[in-house]
ROKOL-157200 format. One record per residue: residue in three letters; residue number from 1; y, z, x of N, C-alpha, C, O in turn. Coordinates in pm, 1 decimal. Atoms other than C-alpha are relative to their C-alpha. Layout:
N
+---------+-----+----------+----------+----------+----------+----------+----------+----------+----------+----------+----------+----------+----------+
: residuo : num :       nv :       nw :       nu :      cav :      caw :      cau :       cv :       cw :       cu :       ov :       ow :       ou :
+---------+-----+----------+----------+----------+----------+----------+----------+----------+----------+----------+----------+----------+----------+
:     ALA : NUM :        Y :        Z :        X :        Y :        Z :        X :        Y :        Z :        X :        Y :        Z :        X :
...
+---------+-----+----------+----------+----------+----------+----------+----------+----------+----------+----------+----------+----------+----------+
# end
This chain:
123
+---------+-----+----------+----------+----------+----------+----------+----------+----------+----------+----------+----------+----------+----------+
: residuo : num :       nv :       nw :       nu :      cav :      caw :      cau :       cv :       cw :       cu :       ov :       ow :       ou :
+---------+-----+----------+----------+----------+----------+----------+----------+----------+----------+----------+----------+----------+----------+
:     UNK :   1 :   -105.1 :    -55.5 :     82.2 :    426.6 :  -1613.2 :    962.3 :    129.3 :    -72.3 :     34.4 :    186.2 :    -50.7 :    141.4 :
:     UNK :   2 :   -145.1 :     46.8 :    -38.9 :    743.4 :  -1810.3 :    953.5 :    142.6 :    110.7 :    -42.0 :    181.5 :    132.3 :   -156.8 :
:     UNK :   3 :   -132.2 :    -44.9 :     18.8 :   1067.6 :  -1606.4 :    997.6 :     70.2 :    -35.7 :    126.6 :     20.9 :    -73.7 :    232.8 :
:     UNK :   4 :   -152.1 :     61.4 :    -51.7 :   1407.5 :  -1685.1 :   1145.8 :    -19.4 :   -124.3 :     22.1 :      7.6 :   -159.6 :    136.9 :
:     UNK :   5 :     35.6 :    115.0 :    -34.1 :   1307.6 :  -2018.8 :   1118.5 :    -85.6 :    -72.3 :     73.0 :   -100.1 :   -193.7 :     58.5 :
:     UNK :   6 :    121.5 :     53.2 :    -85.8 :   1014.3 :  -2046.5 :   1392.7 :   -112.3 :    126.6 :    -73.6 :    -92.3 :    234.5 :   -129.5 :
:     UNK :   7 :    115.9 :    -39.9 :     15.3 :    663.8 :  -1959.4 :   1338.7 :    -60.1 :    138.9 :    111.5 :    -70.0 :    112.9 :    231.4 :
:     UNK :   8 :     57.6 :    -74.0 :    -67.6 :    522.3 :  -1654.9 :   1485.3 :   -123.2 :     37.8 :     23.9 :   -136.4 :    149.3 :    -26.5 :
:     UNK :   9 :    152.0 :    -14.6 :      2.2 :    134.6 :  -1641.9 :   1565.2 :    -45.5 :    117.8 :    -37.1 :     21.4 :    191.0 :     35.9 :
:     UNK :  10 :     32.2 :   -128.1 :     53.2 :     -0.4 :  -1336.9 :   1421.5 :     51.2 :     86.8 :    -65.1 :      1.9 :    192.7 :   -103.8 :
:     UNK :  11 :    -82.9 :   -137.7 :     22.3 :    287.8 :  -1174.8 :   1311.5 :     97.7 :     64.6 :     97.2 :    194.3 :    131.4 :     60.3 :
:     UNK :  12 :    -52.1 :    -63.9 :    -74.9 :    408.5 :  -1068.7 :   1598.9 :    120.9 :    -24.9 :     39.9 :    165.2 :   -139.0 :     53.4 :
:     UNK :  13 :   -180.4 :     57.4 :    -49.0 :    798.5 :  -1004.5 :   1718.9 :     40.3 :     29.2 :   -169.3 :    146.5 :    -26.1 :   -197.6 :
:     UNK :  14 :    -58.6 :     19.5 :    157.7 :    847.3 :   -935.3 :   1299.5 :     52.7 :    130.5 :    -19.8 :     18.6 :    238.2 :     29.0 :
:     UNK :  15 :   -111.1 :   -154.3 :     30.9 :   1090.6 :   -676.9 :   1177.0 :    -69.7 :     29.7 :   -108.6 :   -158.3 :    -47.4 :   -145.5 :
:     UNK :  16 :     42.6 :    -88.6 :     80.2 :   1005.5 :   -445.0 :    920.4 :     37.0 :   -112.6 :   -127.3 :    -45.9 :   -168.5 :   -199.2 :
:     UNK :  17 :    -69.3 :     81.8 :    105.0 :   1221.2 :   -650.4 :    684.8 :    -51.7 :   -127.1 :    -26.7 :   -103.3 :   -134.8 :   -138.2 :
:     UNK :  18 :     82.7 :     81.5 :     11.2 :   1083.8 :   -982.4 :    727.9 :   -135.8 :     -5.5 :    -38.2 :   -184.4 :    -88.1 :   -115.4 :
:     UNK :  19 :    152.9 :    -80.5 :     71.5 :    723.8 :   -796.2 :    688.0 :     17.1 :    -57.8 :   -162.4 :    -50.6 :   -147.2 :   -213.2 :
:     UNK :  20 :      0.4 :    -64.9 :    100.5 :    835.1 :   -722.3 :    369.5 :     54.2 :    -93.4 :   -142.2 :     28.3 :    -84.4 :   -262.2 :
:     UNK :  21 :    -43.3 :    125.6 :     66.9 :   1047.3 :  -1061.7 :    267.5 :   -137.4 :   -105.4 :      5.9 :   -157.8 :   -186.2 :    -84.7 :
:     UNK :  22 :    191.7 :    133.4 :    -22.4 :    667.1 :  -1293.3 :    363.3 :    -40.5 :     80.7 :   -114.1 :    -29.8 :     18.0 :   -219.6 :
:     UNK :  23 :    122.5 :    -32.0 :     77.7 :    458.2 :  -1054.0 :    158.0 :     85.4 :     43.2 :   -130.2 :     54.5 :    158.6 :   -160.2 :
:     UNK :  24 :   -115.3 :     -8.7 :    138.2 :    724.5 :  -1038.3 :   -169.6 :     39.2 :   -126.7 :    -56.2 :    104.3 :   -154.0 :   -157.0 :
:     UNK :  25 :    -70.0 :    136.6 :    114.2 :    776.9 :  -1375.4 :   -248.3 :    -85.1 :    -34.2 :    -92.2 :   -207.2 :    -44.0 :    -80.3 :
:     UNK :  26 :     42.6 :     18.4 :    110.5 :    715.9 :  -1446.9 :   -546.4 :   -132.2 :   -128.7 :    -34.9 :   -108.0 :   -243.8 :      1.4 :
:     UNK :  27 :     80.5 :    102.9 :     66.3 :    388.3 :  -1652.4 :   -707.8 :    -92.9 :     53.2 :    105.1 :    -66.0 :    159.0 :    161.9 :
:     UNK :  28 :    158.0 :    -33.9 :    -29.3 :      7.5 :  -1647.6 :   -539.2 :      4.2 :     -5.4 :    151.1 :    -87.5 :     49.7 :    212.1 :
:     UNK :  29 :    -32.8 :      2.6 :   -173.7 :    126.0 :  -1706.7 :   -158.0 :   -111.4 :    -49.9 :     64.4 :   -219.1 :    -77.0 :     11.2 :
:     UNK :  30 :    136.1 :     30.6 :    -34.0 :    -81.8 :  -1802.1 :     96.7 :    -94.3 :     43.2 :     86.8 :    -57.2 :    158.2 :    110.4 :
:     UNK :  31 :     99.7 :   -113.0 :    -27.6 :   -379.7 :  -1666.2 :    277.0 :     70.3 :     79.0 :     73.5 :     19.1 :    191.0 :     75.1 :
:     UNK :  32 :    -33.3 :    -74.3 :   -122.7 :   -169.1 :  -1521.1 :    543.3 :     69.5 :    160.4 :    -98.5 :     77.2 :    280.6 :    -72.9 :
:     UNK :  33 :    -80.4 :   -100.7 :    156.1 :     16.2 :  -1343.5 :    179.5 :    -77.7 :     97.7 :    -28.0 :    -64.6 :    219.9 :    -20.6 :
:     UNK :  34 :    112.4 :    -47.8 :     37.5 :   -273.7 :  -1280.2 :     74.2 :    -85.2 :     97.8 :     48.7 :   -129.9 :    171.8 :    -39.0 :
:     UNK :  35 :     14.6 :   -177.5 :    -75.1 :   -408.0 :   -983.3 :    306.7 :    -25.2 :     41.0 :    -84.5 :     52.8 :     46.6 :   -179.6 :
:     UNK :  36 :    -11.2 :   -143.5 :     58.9 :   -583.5 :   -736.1 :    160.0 :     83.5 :     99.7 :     67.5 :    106.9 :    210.3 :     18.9 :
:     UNK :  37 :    -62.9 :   -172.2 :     -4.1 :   -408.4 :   -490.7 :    304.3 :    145.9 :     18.3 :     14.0 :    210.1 :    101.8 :     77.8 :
:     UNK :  38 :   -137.0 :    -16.8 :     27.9 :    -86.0 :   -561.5 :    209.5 :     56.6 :    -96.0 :   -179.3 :    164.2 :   -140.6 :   -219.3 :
:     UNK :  39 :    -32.5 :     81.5 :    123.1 :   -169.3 :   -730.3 :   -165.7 :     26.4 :    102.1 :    -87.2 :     28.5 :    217.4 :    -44.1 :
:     UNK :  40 :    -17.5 :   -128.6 :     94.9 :   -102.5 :   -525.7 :   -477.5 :    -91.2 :     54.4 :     50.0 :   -143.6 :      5.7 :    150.2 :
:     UNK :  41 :    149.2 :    -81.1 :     28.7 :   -399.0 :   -243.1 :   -526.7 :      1.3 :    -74.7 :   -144.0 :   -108.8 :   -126.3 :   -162.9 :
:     UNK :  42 :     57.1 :     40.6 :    118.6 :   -352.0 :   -383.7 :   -912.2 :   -118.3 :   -125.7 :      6.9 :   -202.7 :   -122.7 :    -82.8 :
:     UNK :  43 :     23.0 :     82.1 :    -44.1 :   -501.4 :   -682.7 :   -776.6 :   -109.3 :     -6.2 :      1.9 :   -181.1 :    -57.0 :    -84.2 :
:     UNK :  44 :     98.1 :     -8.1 :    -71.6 :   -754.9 :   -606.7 :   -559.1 :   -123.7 :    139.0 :    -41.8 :   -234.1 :    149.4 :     11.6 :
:     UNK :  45 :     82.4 :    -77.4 :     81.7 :   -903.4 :   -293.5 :   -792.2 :     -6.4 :    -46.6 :   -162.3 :    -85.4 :     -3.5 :   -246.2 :
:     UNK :  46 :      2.3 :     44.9 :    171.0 :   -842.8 :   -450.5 :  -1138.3 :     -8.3 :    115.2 :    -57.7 :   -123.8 :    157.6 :    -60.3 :
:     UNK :  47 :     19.8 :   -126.9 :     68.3 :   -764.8 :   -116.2 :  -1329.0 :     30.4 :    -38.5 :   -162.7 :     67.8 :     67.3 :   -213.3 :
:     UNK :  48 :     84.5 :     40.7 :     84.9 :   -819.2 :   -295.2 :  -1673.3 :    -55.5 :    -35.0 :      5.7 :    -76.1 :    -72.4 :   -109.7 :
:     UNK :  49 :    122.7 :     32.8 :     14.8 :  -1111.8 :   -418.8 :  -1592.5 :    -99.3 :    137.0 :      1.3 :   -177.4 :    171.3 :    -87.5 :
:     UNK :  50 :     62.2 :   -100.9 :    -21.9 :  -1250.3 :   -124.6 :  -1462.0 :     20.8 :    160.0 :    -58.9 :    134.9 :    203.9 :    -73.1 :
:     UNK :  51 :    -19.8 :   -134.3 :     82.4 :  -1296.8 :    229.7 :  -1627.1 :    -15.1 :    147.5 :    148.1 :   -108.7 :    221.0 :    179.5 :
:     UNK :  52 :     35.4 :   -101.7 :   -109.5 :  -1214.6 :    464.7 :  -1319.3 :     24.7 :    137.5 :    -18.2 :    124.8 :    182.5 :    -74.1 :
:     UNK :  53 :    -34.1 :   -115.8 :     24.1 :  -1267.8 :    798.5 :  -1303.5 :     52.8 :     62.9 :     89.2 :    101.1 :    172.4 :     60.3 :
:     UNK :  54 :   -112.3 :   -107.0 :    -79.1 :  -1096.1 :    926.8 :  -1019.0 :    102.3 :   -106.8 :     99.2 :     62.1 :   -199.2 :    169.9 :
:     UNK :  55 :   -117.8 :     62.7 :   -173.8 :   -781.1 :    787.3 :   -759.5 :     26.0 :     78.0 :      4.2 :     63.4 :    169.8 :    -68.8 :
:     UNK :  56 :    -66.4 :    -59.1 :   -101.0 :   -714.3 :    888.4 :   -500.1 :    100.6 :    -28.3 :     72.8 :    116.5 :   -149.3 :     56.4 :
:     UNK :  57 :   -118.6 :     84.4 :    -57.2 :   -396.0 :    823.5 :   -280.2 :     14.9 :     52.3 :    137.7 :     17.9 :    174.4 :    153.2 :
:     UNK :  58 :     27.2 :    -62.4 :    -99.6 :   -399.6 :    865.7 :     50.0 :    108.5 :     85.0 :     83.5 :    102.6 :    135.3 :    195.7 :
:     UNK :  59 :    -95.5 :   -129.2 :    -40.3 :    -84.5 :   1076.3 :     66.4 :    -95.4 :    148.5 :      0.6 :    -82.1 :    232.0 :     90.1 :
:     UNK :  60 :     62.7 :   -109.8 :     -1.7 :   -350.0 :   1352.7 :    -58.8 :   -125.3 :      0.7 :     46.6 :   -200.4 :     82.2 :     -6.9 :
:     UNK :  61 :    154.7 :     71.2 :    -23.9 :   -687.9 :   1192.9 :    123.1 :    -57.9 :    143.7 :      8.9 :   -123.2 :    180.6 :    -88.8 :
:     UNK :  62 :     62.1 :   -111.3 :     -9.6 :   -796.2 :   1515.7 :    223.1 :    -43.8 :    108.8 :   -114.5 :   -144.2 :    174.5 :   -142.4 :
:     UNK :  63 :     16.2 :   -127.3 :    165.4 :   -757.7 :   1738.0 :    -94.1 :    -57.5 :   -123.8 :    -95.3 :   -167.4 :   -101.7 :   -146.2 :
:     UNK :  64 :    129.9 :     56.4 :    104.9 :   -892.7 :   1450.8 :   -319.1 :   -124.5 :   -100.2 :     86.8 :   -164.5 :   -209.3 :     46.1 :
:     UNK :  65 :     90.9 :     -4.3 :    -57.7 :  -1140.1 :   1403.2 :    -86.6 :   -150.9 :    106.4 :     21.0 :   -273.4 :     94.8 :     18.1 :
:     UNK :  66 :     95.0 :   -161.7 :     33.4 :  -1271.5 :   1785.8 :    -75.3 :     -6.5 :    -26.5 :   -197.9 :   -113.7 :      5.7 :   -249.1 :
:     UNK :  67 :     -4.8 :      3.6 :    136.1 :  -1211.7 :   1725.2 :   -462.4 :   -115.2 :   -103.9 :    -52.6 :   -205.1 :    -60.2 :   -124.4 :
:     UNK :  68 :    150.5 :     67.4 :     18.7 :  -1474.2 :   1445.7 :   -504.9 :    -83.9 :     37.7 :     39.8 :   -164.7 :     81.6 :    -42.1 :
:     UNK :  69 :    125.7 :   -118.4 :    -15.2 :  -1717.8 :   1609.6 :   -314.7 :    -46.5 :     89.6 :    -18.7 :   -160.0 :    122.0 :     16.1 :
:     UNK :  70 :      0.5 :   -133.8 :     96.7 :  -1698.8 :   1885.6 :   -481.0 :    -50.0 :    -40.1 :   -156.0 :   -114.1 :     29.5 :   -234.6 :
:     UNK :  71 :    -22.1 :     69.0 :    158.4 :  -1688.0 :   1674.8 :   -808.0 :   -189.3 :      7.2 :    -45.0 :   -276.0 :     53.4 :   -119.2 :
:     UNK :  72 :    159.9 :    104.5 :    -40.3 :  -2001.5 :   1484.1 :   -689.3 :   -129.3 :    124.3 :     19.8 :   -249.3 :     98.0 :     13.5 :
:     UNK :  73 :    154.1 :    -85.9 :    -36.2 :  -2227.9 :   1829.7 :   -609.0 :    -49.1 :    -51.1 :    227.1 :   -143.9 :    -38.2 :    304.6 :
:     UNK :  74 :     25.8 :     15.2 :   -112.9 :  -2183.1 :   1716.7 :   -268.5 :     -8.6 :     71.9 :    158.5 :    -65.5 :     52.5 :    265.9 :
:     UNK :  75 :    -47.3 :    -59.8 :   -147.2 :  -2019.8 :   1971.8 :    -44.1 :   -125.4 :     73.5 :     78.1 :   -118.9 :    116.4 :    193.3 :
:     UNK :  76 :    120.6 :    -76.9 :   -143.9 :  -2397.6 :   2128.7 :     79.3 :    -23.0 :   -115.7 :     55.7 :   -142.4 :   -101.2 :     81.9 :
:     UNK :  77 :     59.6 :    123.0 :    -36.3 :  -2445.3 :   1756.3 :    218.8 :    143.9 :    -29.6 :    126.9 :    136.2 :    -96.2 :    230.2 :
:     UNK :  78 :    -50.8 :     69.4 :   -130.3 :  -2111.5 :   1743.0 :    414.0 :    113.3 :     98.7 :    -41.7 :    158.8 :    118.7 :   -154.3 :
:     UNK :  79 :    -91.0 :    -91.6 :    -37.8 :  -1861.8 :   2009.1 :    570.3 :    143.4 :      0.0 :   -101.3 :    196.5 :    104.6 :   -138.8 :
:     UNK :  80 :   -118.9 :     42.8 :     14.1 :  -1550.2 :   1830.9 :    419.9 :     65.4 :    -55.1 :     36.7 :     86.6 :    -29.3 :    155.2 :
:     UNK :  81 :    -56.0 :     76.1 :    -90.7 :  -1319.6 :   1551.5 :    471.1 :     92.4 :     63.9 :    136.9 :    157.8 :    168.1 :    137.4 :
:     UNK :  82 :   -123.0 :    -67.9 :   -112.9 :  -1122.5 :   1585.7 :    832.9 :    151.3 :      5.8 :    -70.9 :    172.7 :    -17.1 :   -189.9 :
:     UNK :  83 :   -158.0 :     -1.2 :     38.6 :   -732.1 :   1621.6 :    804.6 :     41.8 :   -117.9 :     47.8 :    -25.9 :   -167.3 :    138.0 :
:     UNK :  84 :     14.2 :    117.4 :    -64.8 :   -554.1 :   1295.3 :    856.9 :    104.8 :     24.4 :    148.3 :    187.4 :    115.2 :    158.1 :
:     UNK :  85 :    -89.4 :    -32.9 :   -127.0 :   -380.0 :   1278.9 :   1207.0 :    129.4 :    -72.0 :     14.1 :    215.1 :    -66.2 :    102.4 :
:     UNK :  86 :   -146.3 :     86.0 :     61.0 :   -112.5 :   1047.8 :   1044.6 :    107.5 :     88.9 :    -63.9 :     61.1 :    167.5 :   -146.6 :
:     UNK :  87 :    -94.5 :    -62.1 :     53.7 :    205.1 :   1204.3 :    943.3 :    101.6 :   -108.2 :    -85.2 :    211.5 :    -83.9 :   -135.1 :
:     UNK :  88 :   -152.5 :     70.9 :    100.6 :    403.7 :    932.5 :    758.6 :   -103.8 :    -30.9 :   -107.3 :   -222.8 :    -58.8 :    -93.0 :
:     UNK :  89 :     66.8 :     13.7 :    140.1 :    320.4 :    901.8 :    379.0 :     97.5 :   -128.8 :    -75.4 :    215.7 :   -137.4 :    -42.1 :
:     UNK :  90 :    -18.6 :    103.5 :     72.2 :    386.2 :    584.6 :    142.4 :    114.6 :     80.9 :    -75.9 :    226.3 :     35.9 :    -50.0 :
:     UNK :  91 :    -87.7 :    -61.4 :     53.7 :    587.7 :    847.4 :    -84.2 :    105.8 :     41.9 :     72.7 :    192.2 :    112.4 :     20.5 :
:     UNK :  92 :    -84.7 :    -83.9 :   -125.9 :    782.7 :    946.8 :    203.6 :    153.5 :   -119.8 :    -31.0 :    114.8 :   -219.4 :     30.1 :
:     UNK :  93 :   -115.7 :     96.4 :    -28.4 :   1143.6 :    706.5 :    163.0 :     44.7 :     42.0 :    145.2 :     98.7 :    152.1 :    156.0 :
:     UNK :  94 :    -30.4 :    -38.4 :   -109.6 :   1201.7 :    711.7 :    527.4 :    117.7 :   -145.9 :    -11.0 :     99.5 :   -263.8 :    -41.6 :
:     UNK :  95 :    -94.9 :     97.0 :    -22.8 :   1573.4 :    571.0 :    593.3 :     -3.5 :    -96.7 :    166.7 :     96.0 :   -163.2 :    195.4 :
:     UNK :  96 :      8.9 :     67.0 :    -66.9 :   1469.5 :    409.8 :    900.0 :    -54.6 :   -108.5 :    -30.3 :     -9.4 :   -199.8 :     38.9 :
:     UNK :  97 :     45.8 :    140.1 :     46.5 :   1277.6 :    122.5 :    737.6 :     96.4 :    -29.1 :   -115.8 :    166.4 :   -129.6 :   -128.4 :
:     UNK :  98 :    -57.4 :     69.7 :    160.9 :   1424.0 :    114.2 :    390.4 :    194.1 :    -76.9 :     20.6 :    256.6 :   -165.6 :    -37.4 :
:     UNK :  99 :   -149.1 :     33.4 :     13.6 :   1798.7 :    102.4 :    512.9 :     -2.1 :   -174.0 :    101.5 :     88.6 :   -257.0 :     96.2 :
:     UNK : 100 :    -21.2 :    152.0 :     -9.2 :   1709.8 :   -234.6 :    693.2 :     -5.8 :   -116.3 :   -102.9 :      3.3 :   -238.6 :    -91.5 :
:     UNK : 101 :     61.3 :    146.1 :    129.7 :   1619.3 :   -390.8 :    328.8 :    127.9 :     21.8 :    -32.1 :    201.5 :    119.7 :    -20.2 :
:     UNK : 102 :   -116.3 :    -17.9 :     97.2 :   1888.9 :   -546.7 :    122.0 :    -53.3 :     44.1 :   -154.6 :   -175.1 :     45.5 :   -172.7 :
:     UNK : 103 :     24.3 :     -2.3 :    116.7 :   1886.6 :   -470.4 :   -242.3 :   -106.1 :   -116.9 :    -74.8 :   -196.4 :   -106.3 :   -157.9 :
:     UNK : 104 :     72.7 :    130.1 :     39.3 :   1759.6 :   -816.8 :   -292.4 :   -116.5 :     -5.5 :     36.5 :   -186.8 :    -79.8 :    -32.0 :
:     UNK : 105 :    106.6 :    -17.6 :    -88.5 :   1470.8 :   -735.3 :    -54.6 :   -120.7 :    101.5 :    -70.9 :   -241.0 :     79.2 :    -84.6 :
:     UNK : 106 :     79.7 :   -144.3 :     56.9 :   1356.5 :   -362.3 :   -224.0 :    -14.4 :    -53.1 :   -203.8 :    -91.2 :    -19.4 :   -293.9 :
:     UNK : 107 :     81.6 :    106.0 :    169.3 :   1358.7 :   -599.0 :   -590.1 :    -76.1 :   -110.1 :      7.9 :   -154.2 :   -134.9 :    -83.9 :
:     UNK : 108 :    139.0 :    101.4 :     22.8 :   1152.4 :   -880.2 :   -512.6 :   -130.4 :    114.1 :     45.2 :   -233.1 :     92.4 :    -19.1 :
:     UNK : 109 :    137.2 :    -74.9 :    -40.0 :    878.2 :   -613.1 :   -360.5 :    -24.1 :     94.2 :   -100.6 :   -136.9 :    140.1 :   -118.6 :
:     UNK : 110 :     40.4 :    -79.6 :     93.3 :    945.4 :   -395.6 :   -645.4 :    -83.0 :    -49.1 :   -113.3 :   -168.5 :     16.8 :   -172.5 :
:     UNK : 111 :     18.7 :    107.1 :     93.1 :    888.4 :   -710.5 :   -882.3 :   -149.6 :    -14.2 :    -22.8 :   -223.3 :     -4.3 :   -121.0 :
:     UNK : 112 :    188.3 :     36.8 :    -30.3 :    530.4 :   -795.4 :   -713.1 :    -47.2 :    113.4 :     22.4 :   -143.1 :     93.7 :     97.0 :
:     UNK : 113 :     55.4 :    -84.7 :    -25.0 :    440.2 :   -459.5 :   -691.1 :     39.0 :    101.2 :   -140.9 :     -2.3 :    216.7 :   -131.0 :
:     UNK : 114 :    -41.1 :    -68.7 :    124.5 :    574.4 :   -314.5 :  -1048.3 :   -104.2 :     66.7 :    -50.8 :    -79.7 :    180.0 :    -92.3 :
:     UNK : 115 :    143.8 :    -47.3 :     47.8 :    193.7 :   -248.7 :  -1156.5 :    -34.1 :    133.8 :     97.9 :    -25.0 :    252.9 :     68.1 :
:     UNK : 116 :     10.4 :   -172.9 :    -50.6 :    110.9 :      2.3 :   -893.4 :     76.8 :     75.9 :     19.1 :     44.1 :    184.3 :     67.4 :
:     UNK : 117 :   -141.7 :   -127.1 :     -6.0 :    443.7 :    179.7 :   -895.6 :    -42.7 :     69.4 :   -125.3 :    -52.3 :    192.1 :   -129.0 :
:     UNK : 118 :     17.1 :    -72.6 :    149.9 :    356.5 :    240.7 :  -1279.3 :   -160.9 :     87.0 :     -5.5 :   -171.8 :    202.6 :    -46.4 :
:     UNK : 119 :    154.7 :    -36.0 :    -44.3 :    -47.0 :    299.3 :  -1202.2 :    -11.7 :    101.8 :     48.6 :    -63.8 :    203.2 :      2.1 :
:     UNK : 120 :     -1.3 :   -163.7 :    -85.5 :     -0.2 :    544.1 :   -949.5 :     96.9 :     29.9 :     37.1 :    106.8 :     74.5 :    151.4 :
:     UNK : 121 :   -143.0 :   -199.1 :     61.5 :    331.0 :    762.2 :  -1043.2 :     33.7 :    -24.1 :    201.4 :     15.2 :     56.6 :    292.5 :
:     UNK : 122 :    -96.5 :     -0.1 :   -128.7 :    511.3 :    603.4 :   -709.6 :    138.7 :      7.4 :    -45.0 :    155.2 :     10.6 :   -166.9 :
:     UNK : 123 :   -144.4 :    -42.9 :     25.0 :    867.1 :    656.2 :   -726.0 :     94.6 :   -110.6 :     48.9 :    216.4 :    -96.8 :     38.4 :
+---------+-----+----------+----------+----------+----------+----------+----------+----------+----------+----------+----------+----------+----------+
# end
């Protein structure tokens, strides 16, 4: 990952902000960009291609979790999902990360990420 001008092996030593300036720039990036687990979801689920019948988001994993299994005829096969032991949520605007972005920072990520803000009713 290159920020402040030197290379950092893994990532590591990277501010929230820089995170967030690597995986926002604009056009196809490169593998290090590329991460699943920090590419769109439009992306990496294709929701015109595919005809889905349920998302889930893992602000609510648990309740649409009991909710598919339930859906599915499943719950005599398994107790119910656990609760998660995570307390910070994607919906959550926590001013400890966001107030390190500039404006310029929270629009290029909005830019490359415009599809699942609209997809799944993020704010």
């Amino acid at each position: 990952m290159h920020t402040r001008g030197a290379a950092y092996r893994g990532g590591h030593n990277v501010t929230f902000a820089e995170f967030l300036r690597f995986i926002s720039e604009a056009g196809r990036g490169t593998k290090e960009q590329r991460n699943e687990h920090w590419r769109p979801m439009h992306e990496l689920c294709q929701p015109c291609a595919v005809h889905y019948d349920f998302i889930g988001k893992y602000e609510n994993l648990k309740e649409d979790a009991d909710y598919l299994l339930q859906w599915l005829g499943l719950t005599d096969l398994v107790d119910g999902f656990p609760a998660s032991d995570r307390t910070f949520h994607a919906s959550r605007l926590d001013p400890k990360y966001l107030g390190q972005l500039s404006h310029s920072d929270i629009m290029a990520f909005y830019a490359k990420h415009l599809p699942d803000f609209l997809l799944f009713d993020y704010k």
